[in-house]
GUMIMAR-295899 format. One record per residue: x, y, z of N, C-alpha, C in turn; residue in one letter; residue number from 1. Coordinates in pm, 1 decimal. Example, Ala and Ser with C-alpha at 12.3 -4.5 7.8 and 13.67 -1.06 7.14 Angstrom:
BEGIN
R       n_px       n_py       n_pz      ca_px      ca_py      ca_pz       c_px       c_py       c_pz   code   pos
R     1319.0     -569.0      780.0     1230.0     -450.0      780.0     1320.0     -330.0      780.0      a     1
R     1285.0     -225.0      708.0     1367.0     -106.0      714.0     1290.0        3.0      787.0      s     2
//
This chain:
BEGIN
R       n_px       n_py       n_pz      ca_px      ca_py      ca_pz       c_px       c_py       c_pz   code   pos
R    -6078.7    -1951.4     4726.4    -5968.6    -1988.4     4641.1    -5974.2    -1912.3     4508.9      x     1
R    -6092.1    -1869.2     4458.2    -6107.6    -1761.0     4366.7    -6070.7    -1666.1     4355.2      x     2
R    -6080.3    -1633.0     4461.4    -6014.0    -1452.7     4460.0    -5883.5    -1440.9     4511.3      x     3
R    -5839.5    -1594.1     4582.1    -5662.4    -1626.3     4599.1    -5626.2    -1599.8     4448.1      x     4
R    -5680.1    -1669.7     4353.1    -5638.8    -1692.7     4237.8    -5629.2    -1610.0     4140.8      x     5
R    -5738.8    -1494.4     4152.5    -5772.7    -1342.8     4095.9    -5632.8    -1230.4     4190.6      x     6
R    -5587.2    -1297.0     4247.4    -5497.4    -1181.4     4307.2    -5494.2    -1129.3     4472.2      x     7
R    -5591.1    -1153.5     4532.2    -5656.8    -1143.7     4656.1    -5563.2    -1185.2     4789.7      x     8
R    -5496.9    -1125.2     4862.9    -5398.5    -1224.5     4966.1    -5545.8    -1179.0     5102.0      x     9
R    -5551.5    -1308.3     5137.5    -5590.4    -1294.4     5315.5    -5513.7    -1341.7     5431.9      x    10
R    -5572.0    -1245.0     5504.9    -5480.6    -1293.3     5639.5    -5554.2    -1360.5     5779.7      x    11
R    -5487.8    -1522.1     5782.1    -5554.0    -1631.3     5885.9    -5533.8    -1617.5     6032.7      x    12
R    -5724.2    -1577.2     6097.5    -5658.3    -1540.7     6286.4    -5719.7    -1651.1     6326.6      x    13
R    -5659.0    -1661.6     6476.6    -5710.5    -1724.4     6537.1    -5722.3    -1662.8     6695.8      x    14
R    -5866.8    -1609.0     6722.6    -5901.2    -1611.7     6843.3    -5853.9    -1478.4     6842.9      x    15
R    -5883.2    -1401.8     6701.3    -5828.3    -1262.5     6704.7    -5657.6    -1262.3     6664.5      x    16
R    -5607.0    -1296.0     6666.5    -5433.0    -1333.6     6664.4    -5402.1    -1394.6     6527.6      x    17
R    -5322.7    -1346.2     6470.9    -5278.1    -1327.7     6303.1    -5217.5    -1438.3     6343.0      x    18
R    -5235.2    -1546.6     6250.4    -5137.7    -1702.2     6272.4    -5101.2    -1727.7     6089.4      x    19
R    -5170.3    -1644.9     6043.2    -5082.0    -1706.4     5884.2    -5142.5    -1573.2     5784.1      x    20
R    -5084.5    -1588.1     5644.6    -5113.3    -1559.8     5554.5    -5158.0    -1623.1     5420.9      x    21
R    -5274.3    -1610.5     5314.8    -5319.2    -1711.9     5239.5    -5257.9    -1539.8     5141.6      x    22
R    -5166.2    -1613.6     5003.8    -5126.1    -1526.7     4889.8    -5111.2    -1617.4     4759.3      x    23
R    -5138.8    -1531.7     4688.0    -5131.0    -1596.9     4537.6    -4956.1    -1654.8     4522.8      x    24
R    -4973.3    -1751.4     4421.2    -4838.8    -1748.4     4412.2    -4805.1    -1691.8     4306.8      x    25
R    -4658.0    -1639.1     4279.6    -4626.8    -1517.6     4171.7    -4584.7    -1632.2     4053.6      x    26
R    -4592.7    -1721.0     3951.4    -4574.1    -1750.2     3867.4    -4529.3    -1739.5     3718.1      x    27
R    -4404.1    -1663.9     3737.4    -4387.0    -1597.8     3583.4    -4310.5    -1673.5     3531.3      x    28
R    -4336.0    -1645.2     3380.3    -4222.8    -1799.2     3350.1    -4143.7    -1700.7     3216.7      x    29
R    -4198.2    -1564.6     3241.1    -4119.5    -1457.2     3127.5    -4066.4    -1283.7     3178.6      x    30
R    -3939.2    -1300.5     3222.1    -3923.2    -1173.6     3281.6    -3854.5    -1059.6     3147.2      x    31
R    -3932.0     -948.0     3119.7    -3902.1     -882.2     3011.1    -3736.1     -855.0     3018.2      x    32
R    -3706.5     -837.7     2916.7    -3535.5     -844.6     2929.8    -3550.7     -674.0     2977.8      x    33
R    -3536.7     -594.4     2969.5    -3556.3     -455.3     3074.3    -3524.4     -527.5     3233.2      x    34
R    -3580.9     -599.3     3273.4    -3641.9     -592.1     3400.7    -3501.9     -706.0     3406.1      x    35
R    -3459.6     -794.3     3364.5    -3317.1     -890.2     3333.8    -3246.8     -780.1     3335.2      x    36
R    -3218.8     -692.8     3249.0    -3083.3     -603.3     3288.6    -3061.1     -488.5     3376.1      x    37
R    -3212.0     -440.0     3437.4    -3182.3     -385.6     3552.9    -3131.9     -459.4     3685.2      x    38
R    -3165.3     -589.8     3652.0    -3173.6     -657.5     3769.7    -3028.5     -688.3     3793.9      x    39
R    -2964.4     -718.0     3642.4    -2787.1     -747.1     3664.4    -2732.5     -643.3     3654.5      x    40
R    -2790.1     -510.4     3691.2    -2686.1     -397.2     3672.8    -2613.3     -411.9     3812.3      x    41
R    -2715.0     -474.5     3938.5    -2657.0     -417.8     4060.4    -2572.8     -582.8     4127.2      x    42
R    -2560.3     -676.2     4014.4    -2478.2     -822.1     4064.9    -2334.8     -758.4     4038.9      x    43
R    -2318.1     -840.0     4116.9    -2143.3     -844.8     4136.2    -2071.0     -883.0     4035.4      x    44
R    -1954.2     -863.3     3997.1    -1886.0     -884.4     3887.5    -1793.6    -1043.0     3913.0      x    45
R    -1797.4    -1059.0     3775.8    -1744.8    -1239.5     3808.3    -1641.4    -1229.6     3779.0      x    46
R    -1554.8    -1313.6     3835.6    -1465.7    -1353.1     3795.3    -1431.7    -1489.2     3727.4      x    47
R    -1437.3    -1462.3     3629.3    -1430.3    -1638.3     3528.8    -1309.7    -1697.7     3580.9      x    48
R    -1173.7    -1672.3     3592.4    -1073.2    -1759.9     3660.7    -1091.3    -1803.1     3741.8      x    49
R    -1214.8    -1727.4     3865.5    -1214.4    -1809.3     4001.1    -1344.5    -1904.9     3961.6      x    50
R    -1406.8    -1871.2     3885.9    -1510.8    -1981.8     3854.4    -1457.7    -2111.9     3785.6      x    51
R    -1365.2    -2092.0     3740.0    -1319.0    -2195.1     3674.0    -1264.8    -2270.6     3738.1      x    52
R    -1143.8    -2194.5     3832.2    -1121.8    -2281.9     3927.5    -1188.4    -2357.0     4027.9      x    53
R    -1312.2    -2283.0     4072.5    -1424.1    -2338.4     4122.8    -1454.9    -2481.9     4084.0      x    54
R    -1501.6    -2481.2     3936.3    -1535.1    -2580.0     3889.5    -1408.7    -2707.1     3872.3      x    55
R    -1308.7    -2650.0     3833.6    -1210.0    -2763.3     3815.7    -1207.1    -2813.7     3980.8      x    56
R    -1224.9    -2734.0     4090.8    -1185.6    -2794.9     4272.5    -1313.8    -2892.9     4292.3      x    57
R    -1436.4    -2894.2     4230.7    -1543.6    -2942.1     4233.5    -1571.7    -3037.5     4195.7      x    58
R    -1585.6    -3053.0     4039.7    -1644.2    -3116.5     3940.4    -1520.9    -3222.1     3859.6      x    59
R    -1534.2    -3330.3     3832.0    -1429.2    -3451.6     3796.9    -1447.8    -3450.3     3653.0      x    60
R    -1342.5    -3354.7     3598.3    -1272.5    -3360.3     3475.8    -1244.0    -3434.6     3409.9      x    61
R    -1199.3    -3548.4     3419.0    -1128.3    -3690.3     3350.2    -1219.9    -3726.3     3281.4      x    62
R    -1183.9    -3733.1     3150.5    -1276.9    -3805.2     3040.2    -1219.7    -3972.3     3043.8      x    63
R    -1369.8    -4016.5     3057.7    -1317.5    -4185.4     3113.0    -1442.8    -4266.2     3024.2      x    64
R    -1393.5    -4356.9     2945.2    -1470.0    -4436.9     2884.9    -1618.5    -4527.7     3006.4      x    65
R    -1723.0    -4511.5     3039.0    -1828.6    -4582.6     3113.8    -1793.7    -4683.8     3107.7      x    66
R    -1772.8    -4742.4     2983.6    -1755.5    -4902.8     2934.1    -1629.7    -4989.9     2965.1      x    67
R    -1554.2    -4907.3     3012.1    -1355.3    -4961.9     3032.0    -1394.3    -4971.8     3186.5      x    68
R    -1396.7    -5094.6     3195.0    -1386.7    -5197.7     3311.2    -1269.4    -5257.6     3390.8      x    69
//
């Protein structure tokens, strides 16, 4: 589990026969903004009207008092 943890992936046989893989897990909780705007160079372009409409076909708009019984 040490050297899972140092970076190390192994691979689990059985009876000679590859039945799994043991890998670190990738945990980043900070992607450099470089690596953010290459990444949205190649997304698709939005369309905010259809998102909107999205959201209005979806999501319940009506502002309604909780308390009005």
């Amino acid at each position: 589990m040490d050297a899972v943890q140092g970076g190390q992936a192994f691979t689990v046989t059985r009876d000679g026969h590859r039945i799994g893989e043991l890998v670190p897990l990738r945990r980043r909780r900070f992607v450099p903004r470089s690596e953010f705007a290459a990444m949205s160079r190649g997304a698709p372009e939005l369309s905010l009207d259809a998102f909107r409409a999205d959201q209005d076909a979806t999501a319940d708009q009506e502002l309604s008092d909780p308390y009005d019984r």
